[in-house]
VOFI-836155 format. One record per residue: residue number from 1; residue in three letters; y negated, z negated, x of N, C-alpha, C, CB in turn. Coordinates in nm, 2 decimals, decimal comma. Glycine has a CB too. Layout:
N
@i NUM; aa ALA; n.py Y; n.pz Z; n.px X; ca.py Y; ca.pz Z; ca.px X; c.py Y; c.pz Z; c.px X; cb.py Y; cb.pz Z; cb.px X
...
//
This chain:
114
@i 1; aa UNK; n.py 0,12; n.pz 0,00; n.px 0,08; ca.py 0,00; ca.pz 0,00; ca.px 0,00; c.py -0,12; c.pz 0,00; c.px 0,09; cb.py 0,00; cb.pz -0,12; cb.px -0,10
@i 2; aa UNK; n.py -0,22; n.pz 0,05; n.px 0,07; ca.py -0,33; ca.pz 0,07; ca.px 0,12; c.py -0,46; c.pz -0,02; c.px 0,12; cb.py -0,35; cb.pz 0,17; cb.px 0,07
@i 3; aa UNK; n.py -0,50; n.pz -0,03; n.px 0,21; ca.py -0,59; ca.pz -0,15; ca.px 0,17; c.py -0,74; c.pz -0,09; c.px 0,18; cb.py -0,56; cb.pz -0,29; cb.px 0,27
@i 4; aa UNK; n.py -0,74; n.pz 0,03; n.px 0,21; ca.py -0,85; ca.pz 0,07; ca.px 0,23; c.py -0,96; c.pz 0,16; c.px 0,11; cb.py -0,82; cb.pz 0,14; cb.px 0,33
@i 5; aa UNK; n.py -1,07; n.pz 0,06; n.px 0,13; ca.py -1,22; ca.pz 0,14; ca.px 0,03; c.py -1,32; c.pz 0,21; c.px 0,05; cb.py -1,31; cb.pz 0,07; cb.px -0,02
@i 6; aa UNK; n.py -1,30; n.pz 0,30; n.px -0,01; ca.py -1,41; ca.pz 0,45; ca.px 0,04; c.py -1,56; c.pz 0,36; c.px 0,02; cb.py -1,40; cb.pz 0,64; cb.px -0,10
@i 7; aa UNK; n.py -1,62; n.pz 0,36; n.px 0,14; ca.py -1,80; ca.pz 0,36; ca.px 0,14; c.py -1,84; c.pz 0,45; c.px 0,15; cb.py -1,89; cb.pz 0,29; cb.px 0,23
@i 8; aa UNK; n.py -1,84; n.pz 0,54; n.px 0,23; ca.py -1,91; ca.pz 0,65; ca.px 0,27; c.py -1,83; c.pz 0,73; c.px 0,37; cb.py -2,04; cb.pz 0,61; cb.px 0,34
@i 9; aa UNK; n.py -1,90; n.pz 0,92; n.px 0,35; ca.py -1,82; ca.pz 0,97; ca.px 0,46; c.py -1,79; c.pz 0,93; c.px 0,53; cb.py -1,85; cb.pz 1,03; cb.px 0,51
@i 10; aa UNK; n.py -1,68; n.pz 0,90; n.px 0,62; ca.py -1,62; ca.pz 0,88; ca.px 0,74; c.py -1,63; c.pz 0,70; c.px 0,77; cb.py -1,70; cb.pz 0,98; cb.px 0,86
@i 11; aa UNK; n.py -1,67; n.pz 0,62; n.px 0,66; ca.py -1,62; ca.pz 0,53; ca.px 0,66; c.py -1,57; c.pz 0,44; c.px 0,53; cb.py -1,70; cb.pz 0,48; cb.px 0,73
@i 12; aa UNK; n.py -1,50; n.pz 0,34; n.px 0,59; ca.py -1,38; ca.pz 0,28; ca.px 0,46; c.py -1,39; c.pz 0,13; c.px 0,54; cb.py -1,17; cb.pz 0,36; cb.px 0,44
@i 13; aa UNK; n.py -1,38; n.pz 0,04; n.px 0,43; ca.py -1,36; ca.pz -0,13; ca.px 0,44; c.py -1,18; c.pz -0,13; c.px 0,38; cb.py -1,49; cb.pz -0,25; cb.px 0,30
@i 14; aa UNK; n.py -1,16; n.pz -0,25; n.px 0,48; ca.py -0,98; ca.pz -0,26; ca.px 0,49; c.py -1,01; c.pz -0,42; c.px 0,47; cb.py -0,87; cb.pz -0,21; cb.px 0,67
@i 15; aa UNK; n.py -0,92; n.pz -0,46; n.px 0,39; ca.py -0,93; ca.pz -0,60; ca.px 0,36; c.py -0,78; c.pz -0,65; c.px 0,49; cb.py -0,89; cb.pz -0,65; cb.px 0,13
@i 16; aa UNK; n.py -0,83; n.pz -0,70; n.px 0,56; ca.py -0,70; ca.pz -0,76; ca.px 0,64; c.py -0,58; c.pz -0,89; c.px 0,60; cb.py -0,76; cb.pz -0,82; cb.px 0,76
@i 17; aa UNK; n.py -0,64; n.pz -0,88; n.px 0,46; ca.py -0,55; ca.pz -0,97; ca.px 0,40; c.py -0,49; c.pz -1,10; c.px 0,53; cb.py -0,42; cb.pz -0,85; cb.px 0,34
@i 18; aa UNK; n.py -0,62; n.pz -1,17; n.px 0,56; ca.py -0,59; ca.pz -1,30; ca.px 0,60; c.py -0,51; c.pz -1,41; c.px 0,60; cb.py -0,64; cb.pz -1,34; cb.px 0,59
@i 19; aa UNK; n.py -0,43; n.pz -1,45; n.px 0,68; ca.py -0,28; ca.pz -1,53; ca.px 0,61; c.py -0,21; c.pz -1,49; c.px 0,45; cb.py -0,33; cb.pz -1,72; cb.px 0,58
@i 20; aa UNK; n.py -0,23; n.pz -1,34; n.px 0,44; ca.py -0,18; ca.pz -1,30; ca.px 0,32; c.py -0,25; c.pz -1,30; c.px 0,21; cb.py -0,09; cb.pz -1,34; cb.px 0,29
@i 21; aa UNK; n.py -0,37; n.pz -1,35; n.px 0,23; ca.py -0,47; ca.pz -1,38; ca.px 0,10; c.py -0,58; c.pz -1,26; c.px 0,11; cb.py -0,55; cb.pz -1,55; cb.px 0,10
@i 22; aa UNK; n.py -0,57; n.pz -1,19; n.px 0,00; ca.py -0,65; ca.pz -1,06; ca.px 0,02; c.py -0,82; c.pz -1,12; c.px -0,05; cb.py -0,56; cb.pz -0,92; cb.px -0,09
@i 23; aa UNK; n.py -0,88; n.pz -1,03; n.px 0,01; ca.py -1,06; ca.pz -1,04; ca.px 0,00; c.py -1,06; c.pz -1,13; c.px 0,12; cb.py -1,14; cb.pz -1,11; cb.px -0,17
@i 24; aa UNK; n.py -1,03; n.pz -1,22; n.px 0,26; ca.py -1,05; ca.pz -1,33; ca.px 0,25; c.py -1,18; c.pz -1,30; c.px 0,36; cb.py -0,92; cb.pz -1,43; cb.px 0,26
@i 25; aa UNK; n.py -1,11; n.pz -1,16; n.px 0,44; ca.py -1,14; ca.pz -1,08; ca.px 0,55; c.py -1,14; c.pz -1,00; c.px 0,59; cb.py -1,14; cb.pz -1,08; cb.px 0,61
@i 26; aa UNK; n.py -1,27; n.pz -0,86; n.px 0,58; ca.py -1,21; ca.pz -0,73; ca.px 0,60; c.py -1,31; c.pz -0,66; c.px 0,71; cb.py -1,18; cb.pz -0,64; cb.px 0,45
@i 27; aa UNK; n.py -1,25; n.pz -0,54; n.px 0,71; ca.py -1,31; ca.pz -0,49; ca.px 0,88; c.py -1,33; c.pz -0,33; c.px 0,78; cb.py -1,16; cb.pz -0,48; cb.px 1,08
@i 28; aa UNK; n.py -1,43; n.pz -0,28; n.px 0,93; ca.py -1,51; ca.pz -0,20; ca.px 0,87; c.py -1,46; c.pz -0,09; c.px 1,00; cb.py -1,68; cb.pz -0,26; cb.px 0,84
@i 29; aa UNK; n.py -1,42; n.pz 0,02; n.px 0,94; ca.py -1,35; ca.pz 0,15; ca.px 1,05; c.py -1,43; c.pz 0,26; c.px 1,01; cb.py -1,16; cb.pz 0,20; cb.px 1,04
@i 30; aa UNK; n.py -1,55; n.pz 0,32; n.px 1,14; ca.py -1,62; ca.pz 0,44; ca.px 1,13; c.py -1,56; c.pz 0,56; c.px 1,18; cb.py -1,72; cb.pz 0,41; cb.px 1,19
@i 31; aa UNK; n.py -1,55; n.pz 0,67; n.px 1,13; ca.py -1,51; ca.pz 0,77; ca.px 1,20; c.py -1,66; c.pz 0,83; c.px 1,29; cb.py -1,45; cb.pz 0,88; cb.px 1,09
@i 32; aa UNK; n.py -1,64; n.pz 0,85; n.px 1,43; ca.py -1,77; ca.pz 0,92; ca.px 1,47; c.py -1,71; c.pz 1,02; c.px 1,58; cb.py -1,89; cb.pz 0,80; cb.px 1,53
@i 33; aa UNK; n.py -1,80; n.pz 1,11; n.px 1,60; ca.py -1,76; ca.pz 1,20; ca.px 1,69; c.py -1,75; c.pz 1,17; c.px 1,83; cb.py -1,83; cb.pz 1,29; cb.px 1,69
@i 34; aa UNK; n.py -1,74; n.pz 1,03; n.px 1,87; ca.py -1,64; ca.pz 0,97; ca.px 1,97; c.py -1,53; c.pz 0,94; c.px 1,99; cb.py -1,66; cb.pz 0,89; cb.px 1,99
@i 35; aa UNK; n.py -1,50; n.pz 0,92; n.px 1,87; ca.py -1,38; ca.pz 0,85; ca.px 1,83; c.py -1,43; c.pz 0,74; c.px 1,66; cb.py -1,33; cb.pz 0,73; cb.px 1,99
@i 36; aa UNK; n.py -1,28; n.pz 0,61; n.px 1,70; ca.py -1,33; ca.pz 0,54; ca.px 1,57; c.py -1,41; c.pz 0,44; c.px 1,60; cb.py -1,23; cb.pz 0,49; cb.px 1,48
@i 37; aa UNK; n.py -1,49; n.pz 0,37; n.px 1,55; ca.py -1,58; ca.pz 0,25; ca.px 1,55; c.py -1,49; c.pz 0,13; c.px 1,46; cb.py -1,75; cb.pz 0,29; cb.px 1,47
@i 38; aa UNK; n.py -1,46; n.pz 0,01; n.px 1,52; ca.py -1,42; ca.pz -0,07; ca.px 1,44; c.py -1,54; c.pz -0,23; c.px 1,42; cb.py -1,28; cb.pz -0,10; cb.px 1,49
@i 39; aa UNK; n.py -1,61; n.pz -0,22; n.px 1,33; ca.py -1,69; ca.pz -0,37; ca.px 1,31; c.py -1,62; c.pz -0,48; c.px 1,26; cb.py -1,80; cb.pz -0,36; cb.px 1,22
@i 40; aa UNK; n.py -1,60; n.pz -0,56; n.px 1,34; ca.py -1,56; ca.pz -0,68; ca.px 1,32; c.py -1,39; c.pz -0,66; c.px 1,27; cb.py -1,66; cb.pz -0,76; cb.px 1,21
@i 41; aa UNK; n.py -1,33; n.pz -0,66; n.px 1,40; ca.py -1,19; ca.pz -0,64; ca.px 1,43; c.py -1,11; c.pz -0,80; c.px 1,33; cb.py -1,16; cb.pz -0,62; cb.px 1,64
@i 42; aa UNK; n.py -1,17; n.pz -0,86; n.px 1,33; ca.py -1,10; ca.pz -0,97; ca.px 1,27; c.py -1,04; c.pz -1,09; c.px 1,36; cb.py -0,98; cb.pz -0,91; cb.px 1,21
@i 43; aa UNK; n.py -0,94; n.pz -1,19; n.px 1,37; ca.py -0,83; ca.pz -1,26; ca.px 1,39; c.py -0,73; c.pz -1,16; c.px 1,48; cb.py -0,78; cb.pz -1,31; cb.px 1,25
@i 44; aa UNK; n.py -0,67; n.pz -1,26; n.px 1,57; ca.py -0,55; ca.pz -1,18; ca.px 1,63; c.py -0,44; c.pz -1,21; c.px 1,51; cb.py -0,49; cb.pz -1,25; cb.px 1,80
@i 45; aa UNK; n.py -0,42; n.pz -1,30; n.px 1,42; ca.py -0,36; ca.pz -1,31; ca.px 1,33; c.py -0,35; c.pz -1,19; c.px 1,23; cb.py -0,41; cb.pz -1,42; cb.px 1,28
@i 46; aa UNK; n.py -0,45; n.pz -1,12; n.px 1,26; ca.py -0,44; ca.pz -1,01; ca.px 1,12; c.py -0,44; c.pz -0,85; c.px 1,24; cb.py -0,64; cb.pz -1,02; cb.px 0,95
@i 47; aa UNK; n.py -0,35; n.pz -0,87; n.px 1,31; ca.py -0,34; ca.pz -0,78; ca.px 1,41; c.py -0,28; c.pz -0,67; c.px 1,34; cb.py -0,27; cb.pz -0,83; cb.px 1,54
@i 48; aa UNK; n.py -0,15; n.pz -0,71; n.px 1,27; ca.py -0,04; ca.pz -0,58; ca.px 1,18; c.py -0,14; c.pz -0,50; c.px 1,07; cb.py 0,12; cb.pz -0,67; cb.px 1,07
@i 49; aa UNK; n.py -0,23; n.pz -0,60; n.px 1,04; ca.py -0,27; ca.pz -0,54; ca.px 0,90; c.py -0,41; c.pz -0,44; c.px 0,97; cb.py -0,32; cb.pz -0,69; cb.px 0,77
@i 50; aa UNK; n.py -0,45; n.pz -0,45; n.px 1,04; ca.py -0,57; ca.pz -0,40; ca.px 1,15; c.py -0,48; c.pz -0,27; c.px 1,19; cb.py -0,60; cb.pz -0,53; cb.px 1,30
@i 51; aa UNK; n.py -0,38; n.pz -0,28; n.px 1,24; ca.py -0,32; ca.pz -0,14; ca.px 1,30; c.py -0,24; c.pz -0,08; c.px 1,16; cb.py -0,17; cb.pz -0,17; cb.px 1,45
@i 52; aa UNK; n.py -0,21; n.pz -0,15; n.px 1,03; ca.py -0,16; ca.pz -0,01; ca.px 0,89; c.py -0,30; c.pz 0,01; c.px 0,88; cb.py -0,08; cb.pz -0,07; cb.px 0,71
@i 53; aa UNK; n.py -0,39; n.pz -0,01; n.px 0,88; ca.py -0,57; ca.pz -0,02; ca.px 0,83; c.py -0,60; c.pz 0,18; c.px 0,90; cb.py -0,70; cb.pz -0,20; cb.px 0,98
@i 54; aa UNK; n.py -0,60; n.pz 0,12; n.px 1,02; ca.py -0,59; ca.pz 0,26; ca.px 1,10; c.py -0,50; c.pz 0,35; c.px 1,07; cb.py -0,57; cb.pz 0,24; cb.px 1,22
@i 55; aa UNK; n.py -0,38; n.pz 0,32; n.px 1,06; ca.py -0,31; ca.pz 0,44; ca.px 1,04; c.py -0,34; c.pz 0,49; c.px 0,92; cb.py -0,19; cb.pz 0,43; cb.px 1,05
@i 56; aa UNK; n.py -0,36; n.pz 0,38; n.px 0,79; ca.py -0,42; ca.pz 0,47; ca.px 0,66; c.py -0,54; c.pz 0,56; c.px 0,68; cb.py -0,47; cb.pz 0,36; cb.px 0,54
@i 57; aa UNK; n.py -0,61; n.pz 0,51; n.px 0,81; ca.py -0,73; ca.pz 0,56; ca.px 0,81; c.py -0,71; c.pz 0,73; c.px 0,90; cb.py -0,82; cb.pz 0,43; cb.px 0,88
@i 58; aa UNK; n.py -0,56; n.pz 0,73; n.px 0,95; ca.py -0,55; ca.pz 0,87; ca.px 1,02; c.py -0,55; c.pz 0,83; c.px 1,13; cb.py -0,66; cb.pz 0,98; cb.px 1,02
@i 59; aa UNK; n.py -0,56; n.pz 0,68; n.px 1,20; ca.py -0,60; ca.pz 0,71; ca.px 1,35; c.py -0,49; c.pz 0,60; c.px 1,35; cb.py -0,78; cb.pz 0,70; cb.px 1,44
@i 60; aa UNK; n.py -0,52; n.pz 0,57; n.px 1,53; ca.py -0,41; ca.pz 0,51; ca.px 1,58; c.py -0,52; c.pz 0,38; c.px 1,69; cb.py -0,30; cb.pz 0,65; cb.px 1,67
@i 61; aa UNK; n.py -0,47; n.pz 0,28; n.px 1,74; ca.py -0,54; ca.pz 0,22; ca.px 1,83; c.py -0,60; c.pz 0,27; c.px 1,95; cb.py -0,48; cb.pz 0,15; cb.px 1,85
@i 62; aa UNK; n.py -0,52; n.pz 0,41; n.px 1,98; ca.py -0,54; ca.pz 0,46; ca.px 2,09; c.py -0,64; c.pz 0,56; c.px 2,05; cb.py -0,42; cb.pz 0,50; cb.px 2,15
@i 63; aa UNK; n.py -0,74; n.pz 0,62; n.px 1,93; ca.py -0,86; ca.pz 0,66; ca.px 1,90; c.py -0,96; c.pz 0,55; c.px 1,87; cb.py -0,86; cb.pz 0,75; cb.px 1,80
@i 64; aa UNK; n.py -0,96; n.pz 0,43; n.px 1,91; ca.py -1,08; ca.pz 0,35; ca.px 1,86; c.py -1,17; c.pz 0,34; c.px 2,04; cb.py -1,01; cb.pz 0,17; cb.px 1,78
@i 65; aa UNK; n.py -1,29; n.pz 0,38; n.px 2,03; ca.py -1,42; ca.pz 0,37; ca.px 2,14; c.py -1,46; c.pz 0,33; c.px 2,17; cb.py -1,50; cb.pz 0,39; cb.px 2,17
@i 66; aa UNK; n.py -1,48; n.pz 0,22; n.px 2,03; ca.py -1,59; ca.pz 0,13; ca.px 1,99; c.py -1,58; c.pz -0,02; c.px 1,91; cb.py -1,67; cb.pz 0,22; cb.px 1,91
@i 67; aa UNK; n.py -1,63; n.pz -0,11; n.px 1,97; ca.py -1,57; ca.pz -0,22; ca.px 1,89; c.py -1,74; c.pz -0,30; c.px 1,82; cb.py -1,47; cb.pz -0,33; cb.px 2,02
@i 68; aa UNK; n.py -1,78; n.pz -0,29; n.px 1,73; ca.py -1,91; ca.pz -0,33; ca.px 1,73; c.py -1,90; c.pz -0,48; c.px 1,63; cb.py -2,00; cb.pz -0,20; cb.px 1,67
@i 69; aa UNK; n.py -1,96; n.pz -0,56; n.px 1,72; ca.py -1,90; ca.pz -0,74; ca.px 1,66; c.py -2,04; c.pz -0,78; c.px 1,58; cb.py -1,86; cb.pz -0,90; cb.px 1,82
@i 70; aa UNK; n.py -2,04; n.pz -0,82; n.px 1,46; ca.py -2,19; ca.pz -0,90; ca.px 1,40; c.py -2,19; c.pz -1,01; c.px 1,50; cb.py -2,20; cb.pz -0,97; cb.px 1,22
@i 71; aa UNK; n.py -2,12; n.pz -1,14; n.px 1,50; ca.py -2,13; ca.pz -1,24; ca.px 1,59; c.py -2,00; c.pz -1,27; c.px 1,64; cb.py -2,20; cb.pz -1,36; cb.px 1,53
@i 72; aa UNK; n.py -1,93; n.pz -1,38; n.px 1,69; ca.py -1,84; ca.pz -1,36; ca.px 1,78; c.py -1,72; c.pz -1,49; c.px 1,73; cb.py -1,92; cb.pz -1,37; cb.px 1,93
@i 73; aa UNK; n.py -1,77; n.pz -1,53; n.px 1,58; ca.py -1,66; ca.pz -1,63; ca.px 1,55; c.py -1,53; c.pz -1,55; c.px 1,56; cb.py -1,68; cb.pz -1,71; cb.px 1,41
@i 74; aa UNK; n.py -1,40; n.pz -1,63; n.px 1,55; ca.py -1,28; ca.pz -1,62; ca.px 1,58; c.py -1,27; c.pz -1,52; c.px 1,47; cb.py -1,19; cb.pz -1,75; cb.px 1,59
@i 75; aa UNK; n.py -1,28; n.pz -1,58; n.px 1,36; ca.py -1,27; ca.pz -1,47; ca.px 1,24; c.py -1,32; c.pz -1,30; c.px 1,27; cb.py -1,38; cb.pz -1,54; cb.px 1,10
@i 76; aa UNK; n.py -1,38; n.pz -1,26; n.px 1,34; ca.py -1,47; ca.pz -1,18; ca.px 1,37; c.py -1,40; c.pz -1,09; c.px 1,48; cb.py -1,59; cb.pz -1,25; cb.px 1,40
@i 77; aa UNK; n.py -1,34; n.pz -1,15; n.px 1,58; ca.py -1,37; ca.pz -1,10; ca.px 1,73; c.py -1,28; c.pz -1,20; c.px 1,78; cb.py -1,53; cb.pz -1,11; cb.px 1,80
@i 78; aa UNK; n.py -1,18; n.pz -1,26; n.px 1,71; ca.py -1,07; ca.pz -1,28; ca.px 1,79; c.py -0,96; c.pz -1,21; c.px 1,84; cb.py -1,04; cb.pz -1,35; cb.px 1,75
@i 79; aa UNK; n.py -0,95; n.pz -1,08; n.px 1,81; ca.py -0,90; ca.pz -1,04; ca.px 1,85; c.py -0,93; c.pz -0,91; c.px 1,95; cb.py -0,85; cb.pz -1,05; cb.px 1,77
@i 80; aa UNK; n.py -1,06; n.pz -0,92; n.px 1,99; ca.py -1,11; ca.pz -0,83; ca.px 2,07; c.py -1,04; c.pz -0,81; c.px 2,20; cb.py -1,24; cb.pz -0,84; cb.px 2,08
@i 81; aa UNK; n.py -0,98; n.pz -0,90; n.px 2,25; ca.py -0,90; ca.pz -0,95; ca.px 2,40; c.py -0,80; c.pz -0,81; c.px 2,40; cb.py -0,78; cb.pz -1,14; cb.px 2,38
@i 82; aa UNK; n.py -0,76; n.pz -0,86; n.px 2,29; ca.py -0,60; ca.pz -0,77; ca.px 2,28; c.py -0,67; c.pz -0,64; c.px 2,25; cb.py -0,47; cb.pz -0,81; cb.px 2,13
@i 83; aa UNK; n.py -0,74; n.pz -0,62; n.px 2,18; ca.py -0,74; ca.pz -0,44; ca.px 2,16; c.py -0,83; c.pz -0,41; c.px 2,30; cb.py -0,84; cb.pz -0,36; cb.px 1,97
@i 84; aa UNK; n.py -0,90; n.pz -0,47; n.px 2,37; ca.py -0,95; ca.pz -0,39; ca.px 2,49; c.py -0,80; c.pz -0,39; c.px 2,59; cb.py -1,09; cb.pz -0,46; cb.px 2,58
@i 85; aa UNK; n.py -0,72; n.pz -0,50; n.px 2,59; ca.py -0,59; ca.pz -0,46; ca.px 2,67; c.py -0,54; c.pz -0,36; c.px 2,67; cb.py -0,50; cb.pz -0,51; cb.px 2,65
@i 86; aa UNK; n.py -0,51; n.pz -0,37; n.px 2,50; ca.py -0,42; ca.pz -0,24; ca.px 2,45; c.py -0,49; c.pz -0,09; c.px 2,51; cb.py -0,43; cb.pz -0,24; cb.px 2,24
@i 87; aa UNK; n.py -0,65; n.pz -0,08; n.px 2,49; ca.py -0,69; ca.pz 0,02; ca.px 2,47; c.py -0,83; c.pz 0,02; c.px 2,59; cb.py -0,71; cb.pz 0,04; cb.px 2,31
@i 88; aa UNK; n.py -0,79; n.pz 0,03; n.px 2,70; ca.py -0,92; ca.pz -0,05; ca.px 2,81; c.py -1,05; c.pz 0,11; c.px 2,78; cb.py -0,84; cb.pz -0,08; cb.px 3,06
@i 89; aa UNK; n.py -1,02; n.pz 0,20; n.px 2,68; ca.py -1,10; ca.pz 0,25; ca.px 2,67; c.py -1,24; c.pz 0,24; c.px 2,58; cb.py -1,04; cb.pz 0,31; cb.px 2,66
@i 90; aa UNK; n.py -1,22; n.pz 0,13; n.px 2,46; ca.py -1,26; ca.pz 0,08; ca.px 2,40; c.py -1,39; c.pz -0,01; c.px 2,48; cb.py -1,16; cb.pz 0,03; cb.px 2,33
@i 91; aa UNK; n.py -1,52; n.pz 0,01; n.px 2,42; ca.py -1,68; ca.pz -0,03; ca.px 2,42; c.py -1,68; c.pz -0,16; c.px 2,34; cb.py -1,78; cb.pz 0,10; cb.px 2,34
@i 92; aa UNK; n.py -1,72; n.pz -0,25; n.px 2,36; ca.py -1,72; ca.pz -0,41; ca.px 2,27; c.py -1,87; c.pz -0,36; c.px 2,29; cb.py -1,66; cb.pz -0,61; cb.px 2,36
@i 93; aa UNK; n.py -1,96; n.pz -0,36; n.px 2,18; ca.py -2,08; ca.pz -0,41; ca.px 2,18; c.py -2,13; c.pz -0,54; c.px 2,05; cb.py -2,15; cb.pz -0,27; cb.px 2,18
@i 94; aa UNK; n.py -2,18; n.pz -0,63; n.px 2,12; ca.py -2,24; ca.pz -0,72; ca.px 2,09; c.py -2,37; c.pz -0,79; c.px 2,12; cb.py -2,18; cb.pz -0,78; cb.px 2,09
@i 95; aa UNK; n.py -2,43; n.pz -0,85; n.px 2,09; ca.py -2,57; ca.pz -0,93; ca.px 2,14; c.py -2,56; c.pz -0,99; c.px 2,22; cb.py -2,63; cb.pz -1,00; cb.px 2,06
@i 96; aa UNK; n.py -2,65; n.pz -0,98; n.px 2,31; ca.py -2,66; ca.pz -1,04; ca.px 2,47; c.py -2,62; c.pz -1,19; c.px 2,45; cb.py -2,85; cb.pz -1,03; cb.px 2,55
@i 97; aa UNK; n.py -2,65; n.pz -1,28; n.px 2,33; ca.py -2,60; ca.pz -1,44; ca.px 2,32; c.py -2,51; c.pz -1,45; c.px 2,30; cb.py -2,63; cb.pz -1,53; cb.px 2,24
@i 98; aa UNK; n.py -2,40; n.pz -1,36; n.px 2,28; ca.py -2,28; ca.pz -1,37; ca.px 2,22; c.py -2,19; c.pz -1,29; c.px 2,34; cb.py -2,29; cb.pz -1,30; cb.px 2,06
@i 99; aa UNK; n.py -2,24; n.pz -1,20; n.px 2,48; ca.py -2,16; ca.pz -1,15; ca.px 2,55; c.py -2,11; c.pz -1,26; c.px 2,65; cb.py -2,21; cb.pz -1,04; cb.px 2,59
@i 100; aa UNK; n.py -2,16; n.pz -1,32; n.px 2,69; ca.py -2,09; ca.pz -1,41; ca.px 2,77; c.py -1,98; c.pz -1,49; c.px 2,72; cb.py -2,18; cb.pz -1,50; cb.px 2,82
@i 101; aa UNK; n.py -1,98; n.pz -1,51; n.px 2,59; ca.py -1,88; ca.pz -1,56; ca.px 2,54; c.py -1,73; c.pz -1,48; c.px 2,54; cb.py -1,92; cb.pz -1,60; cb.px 2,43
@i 102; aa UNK; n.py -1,78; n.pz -1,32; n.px 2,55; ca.py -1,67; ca.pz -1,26; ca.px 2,47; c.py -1,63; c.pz -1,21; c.px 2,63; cb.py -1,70; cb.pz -1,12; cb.px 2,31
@i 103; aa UNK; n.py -1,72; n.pz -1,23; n.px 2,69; ca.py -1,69; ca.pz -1,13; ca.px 2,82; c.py -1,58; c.pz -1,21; c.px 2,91; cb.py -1,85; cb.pz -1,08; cb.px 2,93
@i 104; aa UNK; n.py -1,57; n.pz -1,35; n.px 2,86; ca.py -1,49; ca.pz -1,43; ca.px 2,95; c.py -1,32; c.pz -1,37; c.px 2,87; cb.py -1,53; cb.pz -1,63; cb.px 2,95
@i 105; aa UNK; n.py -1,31; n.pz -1,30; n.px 2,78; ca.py -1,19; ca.pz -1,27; ca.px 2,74; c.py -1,16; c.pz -1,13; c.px 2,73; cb.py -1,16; cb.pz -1,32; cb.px 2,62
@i 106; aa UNK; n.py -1,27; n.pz -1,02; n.px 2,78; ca.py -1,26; ca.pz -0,89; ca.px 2,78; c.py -1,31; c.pz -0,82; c.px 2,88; cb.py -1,31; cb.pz -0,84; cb.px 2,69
@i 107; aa UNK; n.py -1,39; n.pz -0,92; n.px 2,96; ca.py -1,44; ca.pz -0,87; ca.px 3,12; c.py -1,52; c.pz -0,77; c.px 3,12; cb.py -1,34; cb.pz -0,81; cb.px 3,22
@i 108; aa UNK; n.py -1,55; n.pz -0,68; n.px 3,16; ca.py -1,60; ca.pz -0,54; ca.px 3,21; c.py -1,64; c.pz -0,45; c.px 3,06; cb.py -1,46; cb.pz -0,46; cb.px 3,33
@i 109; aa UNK; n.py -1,55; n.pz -0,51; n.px 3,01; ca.py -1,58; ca.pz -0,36; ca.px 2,88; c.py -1,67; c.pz -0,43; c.px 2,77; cb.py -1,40; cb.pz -0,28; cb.px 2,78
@i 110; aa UNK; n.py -1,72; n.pz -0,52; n.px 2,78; ca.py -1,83; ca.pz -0,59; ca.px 2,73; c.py -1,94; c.pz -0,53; c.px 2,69; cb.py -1,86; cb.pz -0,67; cb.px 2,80
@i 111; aa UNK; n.py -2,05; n.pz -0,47; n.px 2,60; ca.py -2,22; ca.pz -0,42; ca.px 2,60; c.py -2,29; c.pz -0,48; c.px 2,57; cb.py -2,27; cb.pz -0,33; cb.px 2,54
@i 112; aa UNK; n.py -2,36; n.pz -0,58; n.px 2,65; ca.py -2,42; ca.pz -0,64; ca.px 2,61; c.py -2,57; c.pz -0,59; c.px 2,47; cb.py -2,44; cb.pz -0,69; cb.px 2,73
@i 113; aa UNK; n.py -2,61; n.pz -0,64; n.px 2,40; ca.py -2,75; ca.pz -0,54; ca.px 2,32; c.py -2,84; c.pz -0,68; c.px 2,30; cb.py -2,69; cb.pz -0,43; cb.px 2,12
@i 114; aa UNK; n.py -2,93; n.pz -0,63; n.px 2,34; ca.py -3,04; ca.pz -0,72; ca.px 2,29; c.py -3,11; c.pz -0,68; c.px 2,21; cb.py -3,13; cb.pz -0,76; cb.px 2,38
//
C-alpha cells in the first residue's frame, strides 16, 4: 500500500508510519533535476518505510542528492547518519546551528546554510 500524497509536480508527502501509527511522521521527496531531495528523512526507526516511500516514488536510495533538514531533532534527522553511509553522495543541508550537531554523525557531507 502506498503511502504517498500528491502536492505538487514532482513532489509527494509519505507518512512513515512511526512505530506503525500513521499521520504521526512524514517526509517530504522532491523530484529535481539532480536527483531526489528528501526533507526531513525521519527516525532511523522508520528506515523500511522511507526506502517503500521511494520506491513508490520511482527511485531508489541510490537517486537521492539531497537531504534538506528543518531542524535536527531525532524525529527529523535521525537518520541522516545512515543514508549518507548508504549513499556518500547525498548533500545534508541544514542551518549553520544545527550543523555541528549533525556533522558529528555525517562528517564532510554536511552544508552548512545560514
Amino acid at each position: 500500500m502506498s503511502t504517498l500524497r500528491h502536492v505538487a509536480e514532482g513532489i509527494v508527502c509519505a507518512d512513515l508510519l512511526h512505530l506503525d501509527r500513521p499521520e504521526s511522521i512524514a517526509v517530504y521527496l522532491i523530484a529535481t533535476s539532480d536527483g531526489i531531495a528528501i526533507v526531513d528523512p525521519g527516525p532511523s526507526s522508520c528506515e523500511e518505510h522511507l526506502r517503500r516511500a521511494l520506491r513508490d516514488f520511482g527511485a531508489t536510495l541510490d537517486d537521492v542528492r539531497h537531504v534538506l533538514l528543518t531542524h535536527i531533532h531525532l524525529d527529523h534527522a535521525g537518520i541522516v547518519g545512515s543514508l549518507v553511509r548508504a549513499n556518500p553522495f547525498i548533500h545534508v543541508h541544514v542551518h549553520a546551528r544545527g550543523a555541528p550537531r549533525v556533522h558529528m554523525h555525517v562528517n564532510e557531507w554536511v552544508r552548512p546554510h545560514q
